[in-house]
TIDOZA-742471 format. One record per residue: residue number from 1; x, y, z of N, C-alpha, C, O in turn. Coordinates in Angstrom, 1 decimal, padded with zeros to 4 digits. Layout:
<atoms>
{NUM, {X, Y, Z}, {X, Y, Z}, {X, Y, Z}, {X, Y, Z}};
...
</atoms>
This chain:
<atoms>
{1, {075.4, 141.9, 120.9}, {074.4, 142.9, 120.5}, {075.0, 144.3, 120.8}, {075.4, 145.0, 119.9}};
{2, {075.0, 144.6, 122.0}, {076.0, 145.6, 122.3}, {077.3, 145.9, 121.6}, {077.9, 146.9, 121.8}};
{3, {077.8, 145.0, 120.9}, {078.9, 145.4, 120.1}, {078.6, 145.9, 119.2}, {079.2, 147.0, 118.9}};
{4, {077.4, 145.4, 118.3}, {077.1, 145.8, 117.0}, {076.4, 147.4, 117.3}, {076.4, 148.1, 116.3}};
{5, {075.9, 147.9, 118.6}, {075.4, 148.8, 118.5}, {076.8, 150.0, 118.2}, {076.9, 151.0, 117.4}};
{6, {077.7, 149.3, 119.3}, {079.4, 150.4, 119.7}, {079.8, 150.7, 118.6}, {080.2, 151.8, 118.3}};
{7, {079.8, 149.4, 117.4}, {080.3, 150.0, 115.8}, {079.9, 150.8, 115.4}, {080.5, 151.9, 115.2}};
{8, {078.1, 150.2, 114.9}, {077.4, 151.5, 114.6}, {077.6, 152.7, 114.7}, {077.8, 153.4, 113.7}};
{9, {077.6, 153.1, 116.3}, {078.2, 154.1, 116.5}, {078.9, 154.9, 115.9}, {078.8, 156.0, 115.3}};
{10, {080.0, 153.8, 116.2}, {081.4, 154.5, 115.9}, {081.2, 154.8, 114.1}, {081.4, 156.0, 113.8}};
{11, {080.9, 154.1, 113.1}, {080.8, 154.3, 112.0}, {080.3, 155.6, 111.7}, {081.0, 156.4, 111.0}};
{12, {078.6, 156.2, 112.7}, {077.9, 156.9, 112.4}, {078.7, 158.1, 112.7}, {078.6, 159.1, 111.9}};
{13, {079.2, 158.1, 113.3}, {080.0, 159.1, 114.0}, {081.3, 159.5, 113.3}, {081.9, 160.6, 113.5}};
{14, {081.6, 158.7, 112.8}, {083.2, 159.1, 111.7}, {082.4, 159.7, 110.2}, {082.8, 160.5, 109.4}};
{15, {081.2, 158.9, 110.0}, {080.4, 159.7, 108.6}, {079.7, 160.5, 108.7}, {079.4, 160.9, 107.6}};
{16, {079.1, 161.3, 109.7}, {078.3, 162.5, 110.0}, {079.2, 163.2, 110.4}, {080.1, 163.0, 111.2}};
{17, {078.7, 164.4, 109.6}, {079.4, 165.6, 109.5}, {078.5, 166.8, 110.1}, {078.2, 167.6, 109.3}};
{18, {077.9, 167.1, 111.5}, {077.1, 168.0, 111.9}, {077.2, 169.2, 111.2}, {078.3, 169.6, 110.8}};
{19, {075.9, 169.8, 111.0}, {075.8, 171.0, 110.2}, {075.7, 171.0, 108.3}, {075.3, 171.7, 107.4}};
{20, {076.1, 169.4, 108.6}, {076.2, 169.7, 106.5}, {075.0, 168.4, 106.2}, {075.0, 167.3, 105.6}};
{21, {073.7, 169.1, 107.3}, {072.2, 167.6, 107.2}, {072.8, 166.4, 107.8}, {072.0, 165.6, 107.4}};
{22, {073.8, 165.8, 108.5}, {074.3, 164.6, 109.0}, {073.4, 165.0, 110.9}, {073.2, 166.0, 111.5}};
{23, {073.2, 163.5, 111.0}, {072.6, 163.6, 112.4}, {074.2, 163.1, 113.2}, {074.9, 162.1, 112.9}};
{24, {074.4, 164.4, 114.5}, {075.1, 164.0, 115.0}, {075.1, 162.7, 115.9}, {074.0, 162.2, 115.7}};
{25, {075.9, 161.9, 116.9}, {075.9, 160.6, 117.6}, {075.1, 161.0, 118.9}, {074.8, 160.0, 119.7}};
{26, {074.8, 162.5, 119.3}, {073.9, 162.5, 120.5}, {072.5, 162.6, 119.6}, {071.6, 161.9, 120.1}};
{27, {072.2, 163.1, 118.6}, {070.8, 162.7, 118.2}, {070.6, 161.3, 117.8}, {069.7, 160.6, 118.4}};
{28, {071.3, 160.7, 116.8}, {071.2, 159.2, 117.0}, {070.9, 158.5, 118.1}, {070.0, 157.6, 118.0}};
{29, {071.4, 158.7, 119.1}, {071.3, 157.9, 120.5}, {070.3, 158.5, 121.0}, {069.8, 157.7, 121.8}};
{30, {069.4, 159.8, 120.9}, {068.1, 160.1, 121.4}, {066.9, 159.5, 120.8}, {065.9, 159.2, 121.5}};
{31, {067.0, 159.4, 119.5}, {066.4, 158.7, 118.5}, {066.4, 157.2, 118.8}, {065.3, 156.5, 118.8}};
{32, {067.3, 156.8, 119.0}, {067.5, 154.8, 119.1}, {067.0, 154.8, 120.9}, {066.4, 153.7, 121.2}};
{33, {067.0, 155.5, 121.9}, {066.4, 155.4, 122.6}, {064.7, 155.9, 122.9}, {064.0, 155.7, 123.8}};
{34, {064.5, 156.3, 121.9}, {063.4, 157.3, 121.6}, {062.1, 156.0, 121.2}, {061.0, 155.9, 121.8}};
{35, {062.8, 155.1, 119.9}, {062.4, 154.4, 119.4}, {062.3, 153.0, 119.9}, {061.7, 152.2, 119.2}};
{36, {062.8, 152.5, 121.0}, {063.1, 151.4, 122.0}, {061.9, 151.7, 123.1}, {060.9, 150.9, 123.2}};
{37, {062.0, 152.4, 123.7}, {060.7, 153.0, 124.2}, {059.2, 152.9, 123.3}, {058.2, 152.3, 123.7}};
{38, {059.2, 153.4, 122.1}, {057.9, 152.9, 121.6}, {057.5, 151.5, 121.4}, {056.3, 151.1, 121.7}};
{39, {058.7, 150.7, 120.8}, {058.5, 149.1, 120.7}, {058.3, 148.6, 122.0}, {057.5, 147.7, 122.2}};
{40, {059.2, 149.1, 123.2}, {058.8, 148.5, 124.3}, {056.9, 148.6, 124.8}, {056.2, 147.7, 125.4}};
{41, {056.7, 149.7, 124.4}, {055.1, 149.8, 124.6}, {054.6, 149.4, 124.2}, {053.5, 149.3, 124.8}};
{42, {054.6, 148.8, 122.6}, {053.6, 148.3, 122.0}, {054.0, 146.1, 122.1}, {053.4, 145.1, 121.7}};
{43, {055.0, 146.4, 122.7}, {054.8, 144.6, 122.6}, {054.0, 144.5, 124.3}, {053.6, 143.4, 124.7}};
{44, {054.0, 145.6, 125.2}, {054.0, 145.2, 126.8}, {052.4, 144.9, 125.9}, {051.9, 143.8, 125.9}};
{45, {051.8, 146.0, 125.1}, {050.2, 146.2, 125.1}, {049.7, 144.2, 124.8}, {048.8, 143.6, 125.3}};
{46, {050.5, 144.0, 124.0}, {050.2, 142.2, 123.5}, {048.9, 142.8, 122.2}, {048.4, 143.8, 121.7}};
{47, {048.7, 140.8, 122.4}, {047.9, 141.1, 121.5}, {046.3, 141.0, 121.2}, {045.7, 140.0, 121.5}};
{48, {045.8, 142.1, 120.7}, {044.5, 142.1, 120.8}, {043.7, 140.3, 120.9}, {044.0, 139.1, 120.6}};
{49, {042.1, 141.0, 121.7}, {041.8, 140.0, 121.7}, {041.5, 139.2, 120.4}, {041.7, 138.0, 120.5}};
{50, {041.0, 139.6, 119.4}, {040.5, 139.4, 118.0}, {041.3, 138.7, 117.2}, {041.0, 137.8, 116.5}};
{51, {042.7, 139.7, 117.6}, {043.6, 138.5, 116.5}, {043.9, 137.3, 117.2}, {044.3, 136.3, 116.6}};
{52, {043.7, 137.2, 118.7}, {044.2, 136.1, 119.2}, {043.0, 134.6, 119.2}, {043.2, 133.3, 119.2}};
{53, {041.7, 135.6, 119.2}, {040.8, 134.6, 118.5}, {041.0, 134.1, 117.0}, {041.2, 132.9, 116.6}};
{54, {041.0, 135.2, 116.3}, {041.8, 134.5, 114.2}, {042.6, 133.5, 114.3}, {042.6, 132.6, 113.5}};
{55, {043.5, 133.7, 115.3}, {044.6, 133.1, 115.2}, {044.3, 131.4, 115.8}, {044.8, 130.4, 115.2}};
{56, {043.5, 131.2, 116.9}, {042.7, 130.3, 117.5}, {042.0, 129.1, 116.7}, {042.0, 127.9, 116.8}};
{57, {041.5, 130.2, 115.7}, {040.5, 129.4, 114.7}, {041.4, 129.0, 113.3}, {041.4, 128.0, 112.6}};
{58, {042.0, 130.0, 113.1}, {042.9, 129.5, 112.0}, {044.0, 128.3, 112.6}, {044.7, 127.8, 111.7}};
{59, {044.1, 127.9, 113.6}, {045.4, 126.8, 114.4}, {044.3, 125.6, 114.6}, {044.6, 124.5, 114.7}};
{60, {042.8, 126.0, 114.5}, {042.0, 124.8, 115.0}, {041.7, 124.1, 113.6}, {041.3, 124.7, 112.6}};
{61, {042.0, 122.8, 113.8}, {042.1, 121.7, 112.8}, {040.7, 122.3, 111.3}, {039.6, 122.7, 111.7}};
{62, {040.8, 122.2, 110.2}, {039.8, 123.0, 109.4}, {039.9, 124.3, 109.4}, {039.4, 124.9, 108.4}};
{63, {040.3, 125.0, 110.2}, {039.9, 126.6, 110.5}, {040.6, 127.3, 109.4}, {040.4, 128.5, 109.3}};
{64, {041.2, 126.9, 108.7}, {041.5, 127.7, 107.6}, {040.7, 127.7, 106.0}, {040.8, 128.5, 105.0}};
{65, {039.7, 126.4, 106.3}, {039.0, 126.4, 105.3}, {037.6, 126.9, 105.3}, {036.8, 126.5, 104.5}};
{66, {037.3, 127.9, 106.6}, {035.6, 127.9, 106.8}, {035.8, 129.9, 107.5}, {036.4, 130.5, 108.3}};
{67, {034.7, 130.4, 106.5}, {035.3, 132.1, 107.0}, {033.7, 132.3, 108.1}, {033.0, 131.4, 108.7}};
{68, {033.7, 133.7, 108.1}, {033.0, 133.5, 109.8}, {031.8, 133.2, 109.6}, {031.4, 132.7, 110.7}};
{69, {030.5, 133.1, 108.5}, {029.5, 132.7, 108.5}, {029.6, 131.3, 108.2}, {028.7, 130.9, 107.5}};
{70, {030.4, 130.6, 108.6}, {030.5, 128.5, 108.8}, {030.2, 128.5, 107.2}, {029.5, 127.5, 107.1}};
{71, {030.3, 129.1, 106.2}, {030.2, 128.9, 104.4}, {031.9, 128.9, 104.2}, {032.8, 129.5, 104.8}};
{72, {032.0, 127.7, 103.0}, {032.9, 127.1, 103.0}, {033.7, 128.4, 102.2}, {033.3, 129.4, 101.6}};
{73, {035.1, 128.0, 102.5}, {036.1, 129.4, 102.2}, {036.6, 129.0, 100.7}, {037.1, 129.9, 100.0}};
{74, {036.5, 127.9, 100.2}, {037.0, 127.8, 098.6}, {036.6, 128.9, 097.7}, {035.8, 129.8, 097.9}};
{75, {037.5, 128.7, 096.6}, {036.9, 130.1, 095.5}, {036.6, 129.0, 094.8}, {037.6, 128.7, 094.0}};
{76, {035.4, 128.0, 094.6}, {034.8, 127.8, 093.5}, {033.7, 128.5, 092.9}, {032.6, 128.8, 093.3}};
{77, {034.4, 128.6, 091.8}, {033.5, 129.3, 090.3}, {032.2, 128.8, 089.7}, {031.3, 129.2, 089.0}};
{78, {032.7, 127.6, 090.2}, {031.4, 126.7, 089.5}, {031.8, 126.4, 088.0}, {031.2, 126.7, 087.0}};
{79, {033.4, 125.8, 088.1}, {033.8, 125.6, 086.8}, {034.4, 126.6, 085.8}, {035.0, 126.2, 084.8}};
{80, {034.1, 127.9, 086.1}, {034.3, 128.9, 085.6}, {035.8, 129.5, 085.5}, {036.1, 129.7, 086.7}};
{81, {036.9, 129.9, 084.7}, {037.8, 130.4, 084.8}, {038.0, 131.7, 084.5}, {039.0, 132.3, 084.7}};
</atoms>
């Protein structure tokens, strides 16, 4: 993984051309650290309680066929197309 970042780099860095709209390799690297920091905060947060219940009932045997008022989740029309 570390290698693939060193190429990167290196690529980004031989095709940006500072000054002509190219982001130089110290903004990239402020940016890629910038943005590792936000993902790290939103996975520490986990996951809400709500979806972890959806997810609870959608994994419990039936739970994908019954929505929250226990009325059956099919789209019957009543024959109708």
């Amino acid at each position: 993984m570390e290698q693939v970042m060193k190429d990167l780099k290196s690529q980004a860095s031989k095709s940006t051309t500072p000054g002509k709209g190219g982001l130089t390799p110290e903004i990239q690297s402020r940016i890629g650290h910038q943005l590792r920091a936000m993902y790290d905060d939103v996975v520490r947060q986990g996951v809400p309680d709500r979806f972890a219940e959806l997810i609870k009932r959608l994994d419990a045997p039936g739970g994908g066929s019954q929505n929250e008022n226990g009325a059956g989740g099919s789209n019957d029309n009543n024959g109708r197309d």
